[in-house]
C-alpha positions in Angstrom: 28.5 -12.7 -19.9 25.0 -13.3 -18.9 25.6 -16.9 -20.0 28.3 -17.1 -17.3 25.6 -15.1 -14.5 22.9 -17.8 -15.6 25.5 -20.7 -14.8 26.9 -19.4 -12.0 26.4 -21.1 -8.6 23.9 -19.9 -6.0 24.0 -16.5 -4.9 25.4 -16.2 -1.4 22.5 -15.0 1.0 24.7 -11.8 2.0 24.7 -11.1 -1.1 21.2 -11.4 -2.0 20.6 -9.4 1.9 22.6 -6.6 0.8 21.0 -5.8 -2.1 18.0 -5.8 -0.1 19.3 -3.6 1.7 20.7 -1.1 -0.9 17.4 -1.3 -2.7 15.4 -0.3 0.4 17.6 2.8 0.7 17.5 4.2 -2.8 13.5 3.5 -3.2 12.8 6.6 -1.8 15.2 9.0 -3.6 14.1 7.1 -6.6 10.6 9.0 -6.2 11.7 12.0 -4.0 8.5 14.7 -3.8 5.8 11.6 -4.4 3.9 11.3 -1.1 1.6 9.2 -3.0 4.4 6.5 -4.0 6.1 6.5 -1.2 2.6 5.4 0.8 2.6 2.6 -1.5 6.0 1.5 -0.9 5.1 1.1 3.0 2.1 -0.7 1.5 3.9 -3.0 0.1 6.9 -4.0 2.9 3.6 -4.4 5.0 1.8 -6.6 2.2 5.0 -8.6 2.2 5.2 -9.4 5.8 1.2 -10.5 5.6 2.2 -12.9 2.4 5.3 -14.6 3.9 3.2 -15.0 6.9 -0.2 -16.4 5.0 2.8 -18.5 3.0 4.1 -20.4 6.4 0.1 -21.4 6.9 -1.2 -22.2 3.2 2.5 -22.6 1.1 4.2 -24.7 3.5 1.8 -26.4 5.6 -1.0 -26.3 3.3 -3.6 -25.7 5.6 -6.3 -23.4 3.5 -6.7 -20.4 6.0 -9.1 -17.3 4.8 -9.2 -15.3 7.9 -5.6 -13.7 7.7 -7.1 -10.3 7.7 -8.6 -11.3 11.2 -4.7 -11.4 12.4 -3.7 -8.5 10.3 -6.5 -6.7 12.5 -5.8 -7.9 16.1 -2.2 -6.4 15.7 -3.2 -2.9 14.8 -6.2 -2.6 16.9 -4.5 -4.4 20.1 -1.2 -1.7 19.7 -3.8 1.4 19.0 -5.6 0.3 22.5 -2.5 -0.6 24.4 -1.0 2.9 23.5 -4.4 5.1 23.5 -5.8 3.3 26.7 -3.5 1.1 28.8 -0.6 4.1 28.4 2.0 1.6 26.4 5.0 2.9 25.0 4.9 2.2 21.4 7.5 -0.7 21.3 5.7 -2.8 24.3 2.7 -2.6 22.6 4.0 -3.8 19.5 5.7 -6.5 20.4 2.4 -7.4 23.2 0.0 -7.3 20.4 1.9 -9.4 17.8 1.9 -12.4 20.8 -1.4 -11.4 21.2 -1.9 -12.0 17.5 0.0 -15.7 18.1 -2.2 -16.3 21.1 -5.0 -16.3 18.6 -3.4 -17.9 16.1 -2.8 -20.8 17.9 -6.4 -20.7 19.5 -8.1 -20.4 16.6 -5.5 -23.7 14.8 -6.1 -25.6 18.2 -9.9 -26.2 17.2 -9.8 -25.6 13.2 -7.0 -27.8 12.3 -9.2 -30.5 12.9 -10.9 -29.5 9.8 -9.7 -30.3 6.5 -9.4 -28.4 3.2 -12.5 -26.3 2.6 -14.4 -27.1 5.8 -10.8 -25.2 7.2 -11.1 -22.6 5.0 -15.0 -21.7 5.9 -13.9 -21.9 9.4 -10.9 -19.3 9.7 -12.6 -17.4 7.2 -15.8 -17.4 9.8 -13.2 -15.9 12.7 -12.2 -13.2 10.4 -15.6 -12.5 9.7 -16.6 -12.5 13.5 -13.5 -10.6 14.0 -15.0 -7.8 12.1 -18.3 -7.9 13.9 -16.8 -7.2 16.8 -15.0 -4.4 16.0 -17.6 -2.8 13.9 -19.9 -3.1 17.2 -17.5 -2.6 20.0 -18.0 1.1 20.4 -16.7 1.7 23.8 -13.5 0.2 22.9 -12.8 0.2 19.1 -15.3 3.5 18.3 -17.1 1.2 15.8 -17.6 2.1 12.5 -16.3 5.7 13.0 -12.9 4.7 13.8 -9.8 5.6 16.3 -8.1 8.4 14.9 -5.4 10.9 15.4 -3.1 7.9 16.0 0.6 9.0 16.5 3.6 7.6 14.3 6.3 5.2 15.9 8.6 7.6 18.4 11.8 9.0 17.5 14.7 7.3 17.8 18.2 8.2 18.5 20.6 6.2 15.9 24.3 7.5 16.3 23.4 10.7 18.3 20.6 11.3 15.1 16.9 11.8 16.2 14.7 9.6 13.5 11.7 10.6 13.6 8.9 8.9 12.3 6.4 11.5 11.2 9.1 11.9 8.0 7.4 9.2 5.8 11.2 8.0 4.5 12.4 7.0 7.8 9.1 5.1 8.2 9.5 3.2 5.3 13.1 2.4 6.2 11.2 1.7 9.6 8.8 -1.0 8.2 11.0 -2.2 5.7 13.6 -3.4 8.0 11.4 -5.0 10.2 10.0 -7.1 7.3 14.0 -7.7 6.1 14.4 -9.2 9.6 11.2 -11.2 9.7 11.7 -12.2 6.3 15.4 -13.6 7.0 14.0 -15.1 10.8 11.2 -16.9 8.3 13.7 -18.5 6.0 16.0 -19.8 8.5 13.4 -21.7 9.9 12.2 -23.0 6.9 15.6 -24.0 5.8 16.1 -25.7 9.3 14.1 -29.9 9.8 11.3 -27.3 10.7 10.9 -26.7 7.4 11.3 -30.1 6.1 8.4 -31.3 9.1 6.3 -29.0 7.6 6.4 -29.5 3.8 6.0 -33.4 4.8 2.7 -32.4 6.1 1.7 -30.4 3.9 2.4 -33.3 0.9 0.9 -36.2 2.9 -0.2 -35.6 6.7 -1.1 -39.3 6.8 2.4 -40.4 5.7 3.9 -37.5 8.2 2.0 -38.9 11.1 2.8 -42.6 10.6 6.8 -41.2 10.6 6.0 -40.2 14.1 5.2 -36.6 13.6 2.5 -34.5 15.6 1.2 -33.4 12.9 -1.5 -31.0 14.8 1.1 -29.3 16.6 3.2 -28.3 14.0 -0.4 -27.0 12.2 -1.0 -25.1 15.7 3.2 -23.6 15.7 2.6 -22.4 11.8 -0.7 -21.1 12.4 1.0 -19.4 15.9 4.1 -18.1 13.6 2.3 -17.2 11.1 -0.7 -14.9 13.3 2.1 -13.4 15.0 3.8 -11.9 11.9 0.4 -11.1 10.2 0.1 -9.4 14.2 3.6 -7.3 14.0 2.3 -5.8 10.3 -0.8 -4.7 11.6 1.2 -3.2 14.7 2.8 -0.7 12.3 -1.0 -0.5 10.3 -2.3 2.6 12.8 1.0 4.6 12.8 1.3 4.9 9.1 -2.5 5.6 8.2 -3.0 7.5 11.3 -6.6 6.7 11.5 -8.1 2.8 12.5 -11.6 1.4 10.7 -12.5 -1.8 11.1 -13.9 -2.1 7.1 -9.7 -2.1 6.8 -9.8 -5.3 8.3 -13.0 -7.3 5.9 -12.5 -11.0 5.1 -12.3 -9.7 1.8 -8.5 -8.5 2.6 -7.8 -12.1 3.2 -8.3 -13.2 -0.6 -6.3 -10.6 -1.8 -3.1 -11.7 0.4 -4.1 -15.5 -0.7 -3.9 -13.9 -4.4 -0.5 -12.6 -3.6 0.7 -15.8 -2.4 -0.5 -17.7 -5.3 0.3 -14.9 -8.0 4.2 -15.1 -6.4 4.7 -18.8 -6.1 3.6 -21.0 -3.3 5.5 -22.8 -1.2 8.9 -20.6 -2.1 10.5 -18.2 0.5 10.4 -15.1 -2.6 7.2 -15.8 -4.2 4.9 -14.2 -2.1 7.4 -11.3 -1.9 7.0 -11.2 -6.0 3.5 -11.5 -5.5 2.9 -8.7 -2.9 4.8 -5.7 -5.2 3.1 -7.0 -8.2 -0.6 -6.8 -7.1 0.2 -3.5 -4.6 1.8 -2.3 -7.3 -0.4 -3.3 -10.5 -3.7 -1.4 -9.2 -2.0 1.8 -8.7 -0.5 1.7 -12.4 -4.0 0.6 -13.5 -5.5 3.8 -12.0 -5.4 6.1 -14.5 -7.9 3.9 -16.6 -9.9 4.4 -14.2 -12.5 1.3 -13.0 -11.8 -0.5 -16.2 -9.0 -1.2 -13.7 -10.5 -3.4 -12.2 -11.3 -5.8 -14.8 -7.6 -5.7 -16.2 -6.9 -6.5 -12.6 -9.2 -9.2 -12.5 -8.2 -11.2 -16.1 -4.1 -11.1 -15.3 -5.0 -12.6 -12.0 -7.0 -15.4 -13.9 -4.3 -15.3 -16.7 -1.9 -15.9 -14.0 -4.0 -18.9 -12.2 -4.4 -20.4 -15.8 -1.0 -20.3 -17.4 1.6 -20.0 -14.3 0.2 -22.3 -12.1 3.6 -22.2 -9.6 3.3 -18.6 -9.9 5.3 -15.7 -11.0 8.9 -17.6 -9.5 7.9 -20.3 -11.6 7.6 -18.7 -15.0 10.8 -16.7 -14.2 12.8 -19.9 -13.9 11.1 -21.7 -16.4 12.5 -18.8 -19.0 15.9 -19.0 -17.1 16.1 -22.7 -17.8 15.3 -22.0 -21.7 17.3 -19.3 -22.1 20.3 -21.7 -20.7 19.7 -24.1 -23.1 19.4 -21.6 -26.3 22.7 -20.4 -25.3 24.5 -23.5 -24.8 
C-alpha cells in the first residue's frame, strides 16, 4: 500500500489545500485548555508567513537579506499607530501598513541590490538595526523602550449571522492561519508562473540572466517589495495577539532566526520554510523543560542540520522517500 502512495503521481493542490485546511481546524481541539500551546500555534502561522517571505528574497532570488525583522517590525508598529493614533479601523490599517512595509522594501532593494553577497547582507542587516534605534528612541510616537500597550485584538466579525470574536484565542488562530493559507497559495502561484522562473535564473547566474535580456535589479527590487510586504502583513497581526508592542521584539537578532528557518526547511522550495518554521517554533518549547541546557541542544541540531542536510529538512525527507522506493521495488 504505501508502495502504491510512494508511486503515485503528484498530489493535486486541492488536495494538499484541504488538508491544510482540516489540519488548521482540529489543531486547536487537539490541545483544548492549553493557552500556552495554542500561543505557540499563532507563533508559528506567523513564523511561517515571515519564512515564505525571507524565502522569496534569499531562496529564490538569492539576495542575502538580514534585516527581515526590520519589515516584520514596520507592519506591527505602523498598524498599532494607524489604529491608536490616526483612528484606523483595524482592516485599513492592516492592509496600509503591509504597503507601507513594501514601500520600504523596495526602498531599501533600490539602493542595496547594488551590493552583492555579504556587503548585501551587512547592509539590510544595518536597516534592521537602524530600524530598531528608532523605535527604541522615538518616545513620542513608539513610547520607546517601555512599549504601546493595551493593544486591542482584530474586531469581531459576523460570518453567517455568527459574531467571531477575536479576543477567543481559537478564532484568532483560525484568523492568522488563514491569512498565511492565502498568502502562502498567492506566493506559489507566482512562483509557479515565468516569475518564478525570472527569478531562480537570477538567483543561479545574474550575469547569464541579464545578457538574456532580463532587468535583473528590478526583479531584486519586486522580490524584495513582495517579500517586505508579507513580512509587513505578519507583523500587522503581531500587536493584536501579544497585546503589548516593544521594540527589543523587533532585534536584528530575529532576522537570523527566520534565515535559520529557511535554511533548516529547505531553500529555494515553496514547503521548506514552512517545515522549518514549526520545527524551530516548535523545538525550543519541547526543549524547555531542560531548562537552558536548551539552548545548546538547540544550538548543535541547528549545526547538525547545516552539516548533514545541507538542502534542508525537505531534502532529507525525499532523499529517504527515494530509498525507501527503491528497497521496495
Amino acid at each position: 500500500m504505501s508502495k502504491l502512495i510512494l508511486n503515485s503521481k503528484k498530489i493535486p493542490s486541492w488536495v494538499f489545500y484541504a488538508l491544510t485546511v482540516f489540519v488548521i481546524l482540529a489543531l486547536p481541539t487537539l490541545i483544548d485548555g492549553s493557552a500556552y500551546w495554542r500561543s505557540v500555534l499563532i507563533t508559528i502561522a506567523l513564523n511561517i508567513m515571515l519564512a515564505i517571505s525571507l524565502n522569496l528574497i534569499l531562496g529564490y532570488t538569492g539576495q542575502l537579506h538580514l534585516g527581515h525583522s526590520g519589515f516584520y517590525g514596520v507592519g506591527a508598529y505602523a498598524t498599532t499607530l494607524l489604529i491608536k493614533k490616526a483612528g484606523f479601523s483595524f482592516w485599513v490599517a492592516v492592509a496600509t501598513s503591509s504597503l507601507l512595509a513594501g514601500i520600504v522594501g523596495v526602498l531599501l532593494a533600490f539602493f542595496a541590490t547594488r551590493l552583492k553577497g555579504h556587503y548585501l547582507a551587512i547592509a539590510s542587516m544595518a536597516f534592521a538595526i537602524i530600524l530598531h534605534q528608532i523605535l527604541l528612541n522615538w518616545d513620542t510616537m513608539t513610547s520607546g523602550p517601555l512599549g504601546i500597550y493595551g493593544i486591542p485584538p482584530p474586531p469581531p466579525m459576523n460570518i453567517l449571522g455568527n459574531e467571531i470574536k477575536f479576543s477567543n484565542q481559537v478564532n484568532l488562530f483560525y484568523l492568522i492561519s488563514f491569512v498565511a493559507l492565502i498568502t502562502y497559495i498567492i506566493l506559489g502561484n507566482i512562483l509557479r508562473s515565468p516569475i518564478g522562473d525570472t527569478l531562480r535564473a537570477i538567483r543561479e547566474d545574474e550575469v547569464s540572466a541579464a545578457s538574456l535580456g532580463i532587468n535583473t535589479k528590478l526583479w531584486k527590487i519586486f522580490s524584495f517589495g513582495i517579500g517586505a510586504m508579507i513580512a509587513g502583513l505578519a507583523g500587522s497581526f503581531y500587536p493584536s495577539f501579544v497585546g503589548t508592542l516593544v521594540p527589543d521584539a523587533f532585534l536584528v537578532s530575529e532576522s537570523f532566526t527566520y534565515l535559520a528557518m529557511v535554511i533548516v526547511g529547505g531553500l529555494g522550495t515553496m514547503i521548506g520554510p514552512v517545515i522549518g518554521a514549526i520545527v524551530l517554533t516548535l523545538l525550543p518549547e519541547l526543549l524547555r523543560s531542560i531548562g537552558d541546557a536548551r539552548l545548546l541542544v538547540y544550538g548543535i541540531s541547528l549545526t547538525l542540520v547545516v552539516l548533514f542536510m545541507p538542502g534542508g529538512i525537505l531534502q532529507a525527507l525525499q532523499t529517504l522517500k527515494s530509498k525507501f522506493i527503491k528497497t521496495n521495488k
